[in-house]
N, C-alpha and C positions, 0 to 999 in steps of 0.2 A: 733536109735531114738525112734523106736514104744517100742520097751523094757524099756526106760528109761520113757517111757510115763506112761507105765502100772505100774512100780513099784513106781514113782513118785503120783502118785491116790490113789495105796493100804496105801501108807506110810500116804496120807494125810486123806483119808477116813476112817484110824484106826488110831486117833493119840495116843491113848494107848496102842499100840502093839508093844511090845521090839523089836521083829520077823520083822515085818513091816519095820520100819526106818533101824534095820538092814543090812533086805534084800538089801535096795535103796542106802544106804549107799555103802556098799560092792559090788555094781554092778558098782556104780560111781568109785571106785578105780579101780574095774578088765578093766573098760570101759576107762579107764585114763583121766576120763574127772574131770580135777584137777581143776579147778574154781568150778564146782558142788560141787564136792568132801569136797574141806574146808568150803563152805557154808554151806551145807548139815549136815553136820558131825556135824557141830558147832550148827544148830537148833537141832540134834536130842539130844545132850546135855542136851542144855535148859528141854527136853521135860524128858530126864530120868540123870539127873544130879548125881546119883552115876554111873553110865557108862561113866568111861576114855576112857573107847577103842576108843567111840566114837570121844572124843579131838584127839588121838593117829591119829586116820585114817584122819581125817581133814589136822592133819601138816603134812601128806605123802602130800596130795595137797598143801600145802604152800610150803613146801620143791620143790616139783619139777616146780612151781611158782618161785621159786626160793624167797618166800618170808620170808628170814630167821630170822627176828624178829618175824614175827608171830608162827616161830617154838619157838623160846622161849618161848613166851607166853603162848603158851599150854604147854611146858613142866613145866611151873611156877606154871600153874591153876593145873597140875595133882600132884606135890610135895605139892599144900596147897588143895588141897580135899582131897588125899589118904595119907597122910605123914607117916603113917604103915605098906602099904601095899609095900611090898620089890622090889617086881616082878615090879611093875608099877615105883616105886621111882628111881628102879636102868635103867630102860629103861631111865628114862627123863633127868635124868644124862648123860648117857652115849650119849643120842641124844643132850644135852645141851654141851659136849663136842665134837661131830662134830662140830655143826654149828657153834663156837667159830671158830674153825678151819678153818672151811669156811667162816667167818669172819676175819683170817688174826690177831687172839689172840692166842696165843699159851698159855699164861701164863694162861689164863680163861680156854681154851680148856683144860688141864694137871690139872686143878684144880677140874673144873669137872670130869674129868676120875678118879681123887682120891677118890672122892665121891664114886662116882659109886663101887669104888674096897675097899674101906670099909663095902659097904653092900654084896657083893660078890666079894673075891679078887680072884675068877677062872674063871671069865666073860671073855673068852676068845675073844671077839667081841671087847671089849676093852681094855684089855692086847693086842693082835694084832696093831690095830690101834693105841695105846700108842704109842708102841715099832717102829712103822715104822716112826711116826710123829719125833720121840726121832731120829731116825736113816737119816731122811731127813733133820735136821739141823746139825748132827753128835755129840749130845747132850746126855751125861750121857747112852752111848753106854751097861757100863754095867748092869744099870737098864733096859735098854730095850731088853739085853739077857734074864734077867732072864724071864722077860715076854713072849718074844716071846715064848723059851724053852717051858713054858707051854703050850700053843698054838700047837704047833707040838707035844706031849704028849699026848693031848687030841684028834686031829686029826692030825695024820700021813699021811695021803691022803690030805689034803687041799693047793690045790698048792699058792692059796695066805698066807698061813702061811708058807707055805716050801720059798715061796719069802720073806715072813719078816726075819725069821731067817737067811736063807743065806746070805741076804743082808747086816745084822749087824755083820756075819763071816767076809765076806768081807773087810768092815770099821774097822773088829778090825785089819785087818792085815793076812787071813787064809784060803785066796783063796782057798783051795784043799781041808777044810773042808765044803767051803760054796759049792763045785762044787756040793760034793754028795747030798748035797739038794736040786740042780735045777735041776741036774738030774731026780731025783723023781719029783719034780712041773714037771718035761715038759711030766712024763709018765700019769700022772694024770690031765691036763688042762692045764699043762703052754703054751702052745706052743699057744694059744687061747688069751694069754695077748701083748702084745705089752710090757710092761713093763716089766711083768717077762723077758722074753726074751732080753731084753734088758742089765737088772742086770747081767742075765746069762752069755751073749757077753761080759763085763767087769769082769766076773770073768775069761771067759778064754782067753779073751787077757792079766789079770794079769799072767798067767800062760801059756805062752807062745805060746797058740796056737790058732795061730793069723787066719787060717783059717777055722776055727770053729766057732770064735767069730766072723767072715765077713758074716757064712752064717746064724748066730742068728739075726745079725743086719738087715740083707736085709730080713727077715722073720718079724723080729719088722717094718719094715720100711715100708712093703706091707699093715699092718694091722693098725698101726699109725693113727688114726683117730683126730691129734693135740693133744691127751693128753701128748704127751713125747717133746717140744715146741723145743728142742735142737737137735733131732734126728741127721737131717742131718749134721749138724755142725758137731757135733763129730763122726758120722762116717765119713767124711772125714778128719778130725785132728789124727782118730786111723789111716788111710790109709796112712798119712805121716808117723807115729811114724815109723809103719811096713816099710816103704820103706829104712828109715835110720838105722834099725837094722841090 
């Protein structure tokens, strides 16, 4: 609070200093105080109006607000101020096709991710999350190989890309090739997701080893924080399957 007080003074005692508002800004994000944070961000705009960054770090506070039309709107304001600048255009895109998605549009979300992969089609942030979105309806499976592919090309170590790819193995039908990719995700952070872990346990219950898949589940199951909603359920629908085999 005293630190938010002293930077909140400097920012207004110098309202001409880029460095200032900066400062106050980026302390409001590190500080997660996300009301400050979109207010904030949003005057210091007003005050240096070619500074996107500033729109940028606001909608990190509306985002975790969970206020996702106002992330639109800054991404709207950053594509009609900067309409040039590539780096800035292709973020607001690609953040315009999350929040579609967290909106429950898929067809908007995939429209903006095209955007986004015409100004850079090796945006691996969004080839990724294309490719898994594509892959959790079971939708255009091999569009969303090719993407992922990239994705683990680029980084070989990234266990949430070794989960996308696998998981589209999977779906196509190639359990034993998706395995060796979770293997990798779990030497590199998988074992840290609930999810991965979870993909992993259905690839090796497709593959018959139903006690391996028991002790990935009850590992996703410990760590499970409600984001996997079906957990339990299906681990005890695999524990009949196992029982009649």
């Amino acid at each position: 609070d005293i630190s938010k007080k002293h930077f909140r003074q400097n920012a207004e005692n110098n309202p001409s200093s880029l460095m200032a508002s900066a400062d106050f800004v980026e302390f409001l994000m590190y500080a997660e105080d996300w009301k400050a944070l979109s207010e904030e961000g949003r005057k210091a705009f007003e005050r240096f109006p070619k500074e996107t960054t500033f729109l940028e770090m606001a909608s990190v506070g509306d985002y975790n607000l969970k206020e996702f039309d106002k992330v639109l709107e800054i991404c709207n304001k950053v594509l009609e101020v900067a309409p040039n600048d590539s780096s800035k255009t292709l973020r607001a895109w690609s953040t315009i096709g999350d929040i579609w998605h967290q909106k429950g549009d898929a067809k908007k979300s995939y429209k903006a991710y095209d955007k986004a992969l015409k100004i850079n089609p090796n945006y691996i942030y969004v080839l990724n999350n294309y490719a898994y979105y594509l892959s959790q309806e079971g939708k255009k499976l091999g569009k969303a190989y090719a993407m992922s592919k990239k994705t683990i090309e680029a980084e070989p170590d990234n266990p949430t890309y070794l989960d996308t790819f696998g998981w589209i193995l999977y779906l196509l039908g190639k359990p034993e090739e998706a395995k060796t990719h979770f293997k990798r995700a779990m030497i590199y952070g998988g074992k840290e997701s609930a999810v991965i872990m979870d993909h992993y346990a259905e690839v090796l219950f497709a593959l018959g080893e139903y006690d391996r898949a028991m002790v990935y589940w009850n590992n996703a199951r410990m760590i499970n924080n409600g984001e996997i909603k079906d957990l339990e359920e299906r681990i005890s629908q695999r524990r009949q399957q196992m029982n009649r085999k």
